[in-house]
N, C-alpha and C positions, 0 to 999 in steps of 0.2 A: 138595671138600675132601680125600678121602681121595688122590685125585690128587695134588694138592697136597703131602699131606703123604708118601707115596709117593716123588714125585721130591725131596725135601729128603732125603729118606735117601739117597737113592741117590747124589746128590752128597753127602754128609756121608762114605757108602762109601768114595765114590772119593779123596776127598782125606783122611780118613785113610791110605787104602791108599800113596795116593801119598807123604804124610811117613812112613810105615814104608818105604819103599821108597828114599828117598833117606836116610834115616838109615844104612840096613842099606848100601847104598854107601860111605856115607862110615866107617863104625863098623871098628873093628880087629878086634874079637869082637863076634858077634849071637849073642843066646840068646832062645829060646823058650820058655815054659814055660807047662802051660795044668793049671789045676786045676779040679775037681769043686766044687761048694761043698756036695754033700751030703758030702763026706770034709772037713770042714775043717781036719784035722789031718792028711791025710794028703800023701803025697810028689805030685809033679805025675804026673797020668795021661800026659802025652807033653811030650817037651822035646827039646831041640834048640840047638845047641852048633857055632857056625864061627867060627873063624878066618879071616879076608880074604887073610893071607898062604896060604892052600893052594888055591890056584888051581882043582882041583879038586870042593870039596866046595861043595852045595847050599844054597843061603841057608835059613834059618828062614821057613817057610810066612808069609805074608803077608797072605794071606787073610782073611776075617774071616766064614768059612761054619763056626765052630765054637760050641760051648754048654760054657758054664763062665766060667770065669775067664781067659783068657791075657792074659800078659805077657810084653813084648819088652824086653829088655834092651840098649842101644845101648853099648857102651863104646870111649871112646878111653884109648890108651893113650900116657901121656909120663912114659918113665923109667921112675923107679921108681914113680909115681904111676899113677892113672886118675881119667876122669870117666865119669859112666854118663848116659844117657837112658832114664829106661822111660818105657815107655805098658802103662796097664793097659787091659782093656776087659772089662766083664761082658756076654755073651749070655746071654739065654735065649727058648727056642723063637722063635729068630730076631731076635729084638728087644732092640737095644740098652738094658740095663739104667742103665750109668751109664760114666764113662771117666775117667781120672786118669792127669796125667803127673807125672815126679819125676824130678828129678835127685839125684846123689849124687858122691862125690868120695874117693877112700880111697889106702891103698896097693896096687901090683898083688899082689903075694905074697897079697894078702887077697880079692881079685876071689872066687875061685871061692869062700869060706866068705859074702861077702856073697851071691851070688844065692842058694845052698842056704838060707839064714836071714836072710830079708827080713824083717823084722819088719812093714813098713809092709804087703808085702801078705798075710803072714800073718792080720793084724790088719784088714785087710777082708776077707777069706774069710773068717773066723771070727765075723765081725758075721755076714756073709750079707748086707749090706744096701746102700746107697750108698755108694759111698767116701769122700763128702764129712759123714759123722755121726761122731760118736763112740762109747763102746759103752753108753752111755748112753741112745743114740738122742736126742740132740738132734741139731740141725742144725748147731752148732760144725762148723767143718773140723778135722780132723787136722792136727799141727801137725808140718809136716815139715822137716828141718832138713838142708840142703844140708852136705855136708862132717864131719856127726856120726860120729864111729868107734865102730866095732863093740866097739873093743877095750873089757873092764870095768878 
C-alpha cells in the first residue's frame, strides 16, 4: 500500500511540476511567492518576480521541495488588461497539505497591487487550514469570483 501510495505522489509531483512549468513558458510575468503560515500576517518569506521579455533572468523555482505556503502567479497580458493563473499549494514536512487553483482578470496598471494583496490567499494563510473551508471551518468552498476588482 505504502508503495502504492508513494508512487501516486510522485506522479501527482511530477505533473504538477509539469503544468507549472508550461504555464511559466507561456506566462508574460511569473511570480513566486511562498509564505510561512506560522506569520499569517506577515509579508512572503521569499518571492520572485520575471518578466518573459528579459531573456536573461531565471524563472520562479518550480520545485515543489519547500514548506509553507507558495504561490505561483501566471499572468498574461493583453493591452491594458490581464488574466492571472495561480496555483497555490500548502506543504508541510513534505507532504502535501491541500492545493487550489484561481484565476483572476483586472487591469495591468493594477497587477502588481493585486499579487502584494491577495485577499483569496491571504484568507487561506490566515485560516491555516484547507483552502477549500471557510473561516468558519465548514467545508463550504470559498466562493471565488473570476474578473472581481480590487478596486473599493
Amino acid at each position: 500500500m505504502t508503495t502504492d501510495t508513494s508512487r501516486l505522489k510522485l506522479v501527482m509531483e511530477q505533473k504538477i511540476e509539469a503544468e507549472l512549468t508550461r504555464l511559466s513558458e507561456l506566462a508574460d510575468i511569473c511570480v513566486f511567492a511562498l509564505y510561512d503560515p506560522a506569520r499569517p500576517d506577515g509579508d512572503p518569506i521569499d518571492f520572485y518576480c520575471v518578466d518573459r521579455r528579459d531573456k536573461s533572468a531565471v524563472r520562479p523555482p518550480l520545485s515543489l521541495s519547500f514548506e509553507g505556503v507558495g504561490v505561483w502567479y501566471f499572468a498574461f497580458r493583453r493591452g491594458e488588461t490581464f488574466s492571472v493563473r495561480k496555483v497555490l499549494l500548502r506543504i508541510s514536512e513534505h507532504r502535501f497539505i491541500d492545493a487550489q487553483v484561481g484565476d483572476f482578470e483586472g487591469y495591468w496598471e493594477d497587477f502588481p497591487q493585486y499579487v502584494a494583496e491577495d485577499r483569496w490567499v491571504q484568507a487561506i494563510i490566515r485560516r491555516n487550514g484547507p483552502a477549500n473551508a471557510n473561516d468558519t471551518g465548514s467545508d463550504d468552498p470559498i466562493l471565488f469570483r473570476p474578473g472581481t476588482a480590487l478596486r473599493g
